[in-house]
C-alpha positions in Angstrom: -29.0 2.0 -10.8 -25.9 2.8 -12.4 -23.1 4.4 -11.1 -19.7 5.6 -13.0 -16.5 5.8 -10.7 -13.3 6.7 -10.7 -10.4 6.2 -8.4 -7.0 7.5 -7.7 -4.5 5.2 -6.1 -2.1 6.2 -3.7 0.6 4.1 -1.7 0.0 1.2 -3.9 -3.7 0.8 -3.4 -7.1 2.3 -5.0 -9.7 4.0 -3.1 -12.5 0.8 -1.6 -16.2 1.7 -2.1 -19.6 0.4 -1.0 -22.9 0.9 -2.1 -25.2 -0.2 0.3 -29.1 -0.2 1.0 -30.3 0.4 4.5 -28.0 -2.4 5.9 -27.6 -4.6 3.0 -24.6 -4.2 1.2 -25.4 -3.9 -2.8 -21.5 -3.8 -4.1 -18.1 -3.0 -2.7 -14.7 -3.1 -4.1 -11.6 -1.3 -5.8 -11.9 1.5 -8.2 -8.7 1.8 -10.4 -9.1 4.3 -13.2 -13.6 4.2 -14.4 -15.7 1.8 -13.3 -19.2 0.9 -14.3 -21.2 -0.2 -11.0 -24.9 -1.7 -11.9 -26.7 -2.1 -8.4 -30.6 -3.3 -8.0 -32.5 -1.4 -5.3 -35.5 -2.4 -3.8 -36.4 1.5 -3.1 -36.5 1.3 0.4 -34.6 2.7 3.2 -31.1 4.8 2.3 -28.6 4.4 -0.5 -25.6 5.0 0.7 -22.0 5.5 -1.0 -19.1 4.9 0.8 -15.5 5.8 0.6 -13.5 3.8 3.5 -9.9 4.4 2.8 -9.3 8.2 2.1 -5.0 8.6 2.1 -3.6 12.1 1.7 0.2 11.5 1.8 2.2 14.2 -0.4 2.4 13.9 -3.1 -0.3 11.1 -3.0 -4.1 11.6 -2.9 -6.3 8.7 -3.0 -9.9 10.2 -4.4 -13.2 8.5 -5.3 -15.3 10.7 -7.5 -18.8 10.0 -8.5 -18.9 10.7 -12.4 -22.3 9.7 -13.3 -25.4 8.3 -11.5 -28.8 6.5 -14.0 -31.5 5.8 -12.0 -33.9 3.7 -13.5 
């Protein structure tokens, strides 16, 4: 599976994502700008993605948007 990201930073740091699988964790990091994510499911239980650190702080927002999703 692919997934396109893209994060807005605000007080200094970029939104932190996971991607995770029932309770196995698949990826997690920063998104700064787009980013390409390539995870391999086994196609069982939930896929989850995560946002952890939402800031709204006028006249900063730190966003994660989901651009794109392949599932293959």
């Amino acid at each position: 599976m692919v997934l396109r990201l893209e994060g807005t930073p605000a007080k200094g740091e970029g939104p932190w994502a996971v991607v995770a699988e029932g309770d196995r964790v698949l990826w997690q990091g920063e998104v700064l700008g787009l980013k390409e994510v390539r995870v391999r499911t086994a196609g069982q239980g939930v896929l989850v993605l995560a946002f952890l650190n939402d800031l709204y702080a006028p006249p900063e927002d730190r966003n994660l948007f989901l651009r794109g999703l392949k599932v293959r």
